[in-house]
C-alpha positions in Angstrom: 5.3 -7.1 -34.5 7.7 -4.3 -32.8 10.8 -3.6 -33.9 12.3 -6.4 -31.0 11.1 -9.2 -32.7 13.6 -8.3 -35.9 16.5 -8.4 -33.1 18.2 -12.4 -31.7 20.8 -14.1 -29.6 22.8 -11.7 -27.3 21.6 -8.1 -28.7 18.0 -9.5 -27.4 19.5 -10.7 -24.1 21.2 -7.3 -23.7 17.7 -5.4 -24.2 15.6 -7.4 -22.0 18.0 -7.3 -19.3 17.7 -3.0 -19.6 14.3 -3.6 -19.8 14.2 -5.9 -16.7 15.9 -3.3 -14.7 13.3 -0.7 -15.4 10.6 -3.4 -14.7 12.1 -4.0 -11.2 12.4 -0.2 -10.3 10.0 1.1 -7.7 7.5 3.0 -9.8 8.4 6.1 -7.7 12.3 5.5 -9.5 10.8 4.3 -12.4 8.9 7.8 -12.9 11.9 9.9 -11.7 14.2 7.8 -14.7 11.6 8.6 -17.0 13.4 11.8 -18.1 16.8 10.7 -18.4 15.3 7.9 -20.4 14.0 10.3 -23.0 17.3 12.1 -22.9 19.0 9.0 -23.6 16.7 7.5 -26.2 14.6 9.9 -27.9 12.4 8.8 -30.6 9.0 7.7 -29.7 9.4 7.5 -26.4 9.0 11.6 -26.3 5.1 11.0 -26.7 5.2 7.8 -24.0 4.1 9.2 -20.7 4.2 6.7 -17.8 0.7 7.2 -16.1 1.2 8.0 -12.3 -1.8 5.8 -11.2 -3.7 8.4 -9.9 -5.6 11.6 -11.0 -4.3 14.4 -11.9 -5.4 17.9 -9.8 -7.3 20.4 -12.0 -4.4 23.0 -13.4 -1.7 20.7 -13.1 1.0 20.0 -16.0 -0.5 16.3 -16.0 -4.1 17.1 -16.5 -3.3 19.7 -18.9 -1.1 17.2 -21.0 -4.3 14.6 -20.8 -6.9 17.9 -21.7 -4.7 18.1 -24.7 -4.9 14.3 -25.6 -1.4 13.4 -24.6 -1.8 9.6 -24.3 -0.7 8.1 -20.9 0.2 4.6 -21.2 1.0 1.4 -17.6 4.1 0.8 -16.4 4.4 -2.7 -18.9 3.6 -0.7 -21.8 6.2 2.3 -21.0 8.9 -0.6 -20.5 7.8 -2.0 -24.1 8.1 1.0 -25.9 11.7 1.7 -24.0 12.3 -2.1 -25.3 11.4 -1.3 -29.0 13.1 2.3 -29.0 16.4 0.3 -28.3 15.9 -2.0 -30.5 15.4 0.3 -33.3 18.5 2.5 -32.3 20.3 -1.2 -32.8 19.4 -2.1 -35.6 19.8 2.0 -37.2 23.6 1.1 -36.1 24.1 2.3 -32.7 25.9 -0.3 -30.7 24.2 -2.4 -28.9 26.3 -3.1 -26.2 27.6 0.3 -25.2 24.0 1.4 -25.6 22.9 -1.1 -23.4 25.7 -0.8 -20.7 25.4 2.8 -21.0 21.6 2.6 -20.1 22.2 0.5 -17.5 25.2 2.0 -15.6 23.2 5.5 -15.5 20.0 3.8 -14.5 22.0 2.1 -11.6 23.8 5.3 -10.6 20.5 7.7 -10.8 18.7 5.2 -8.7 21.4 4.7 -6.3 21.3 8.8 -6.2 17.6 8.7 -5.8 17.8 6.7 -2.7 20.1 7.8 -0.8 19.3 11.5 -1.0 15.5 11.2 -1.6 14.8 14.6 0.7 17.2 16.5 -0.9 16.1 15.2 -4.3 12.2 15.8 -4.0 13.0 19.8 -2.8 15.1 20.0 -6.4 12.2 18.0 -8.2 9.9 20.1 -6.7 11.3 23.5 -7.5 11.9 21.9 -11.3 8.5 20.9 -11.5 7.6 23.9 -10.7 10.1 25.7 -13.7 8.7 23.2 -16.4 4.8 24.6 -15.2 6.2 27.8 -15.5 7.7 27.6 -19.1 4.6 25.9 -19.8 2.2 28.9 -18.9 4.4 31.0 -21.7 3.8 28.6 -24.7 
């Protein structure tokens, strides 16, 4: 029992729907949101890692996050724990529809930004990829 099934009637509707929109993003959006997501939400979703569905290369930031027994969870259990992380920020307080909205207006723009400047935007993720492996070599 996750913290959703404590939540009814239109706080539940408002949460599925966010969690519906994730579900239908490509997984190649889905990934790229994951950040924003943990930005946004916090909690336990800082330790949810959406697996990528493919090995990682030796030396990457991936394999070196699964070396160190960083858990890496499918695309249905990333959107559950996403699910339950809102529902616990509802029922801490937070309200739920301006969470909810919130969540899903910058999901829509960031997506909407992801596709139409997809070139553009894989040169920046590249060269911040490529900043978070070097911050990672000096831990």
């Amino acid at each position: 029992m996750g913290p959703i099934d404590e939540v009814e009637g239109v706080l539940e509707e408002l949460i599925n729907r966010l969690a519906q929109l994730l579900d239908g993003l490509s997984d190649r959006s889905l990934s790229a949101m994951q950040l924003l997501i943990v930005l946004a939400l916090g909690g336990r979703l800082n330790a949810c890692h959406l697996d990528p569905g493919h090995k990682f290369a030796e030396g990457s930031v991936g394999a070196r996050m699964k070396a160190q027994g960083i858990r890496f969870v499918s695309r249905r259990e990333y959107v559950v724990a996403v699910r339950d992380r809102l529902a616990e920020l509802v029922l801490d307080g937070l309200g739920e529809a301006f969470l909810v909205r919130s969540m899903i207006h910058e999901i829509s723009r960031h997506a909407a930004t992801l596709q139409s400047s997809l070139p553009s935007k894989m040169r920046t993720a590249s060269a911040h990829r490529l900043r978070l492996v070097r911050q990672w070599n000096t831990c």
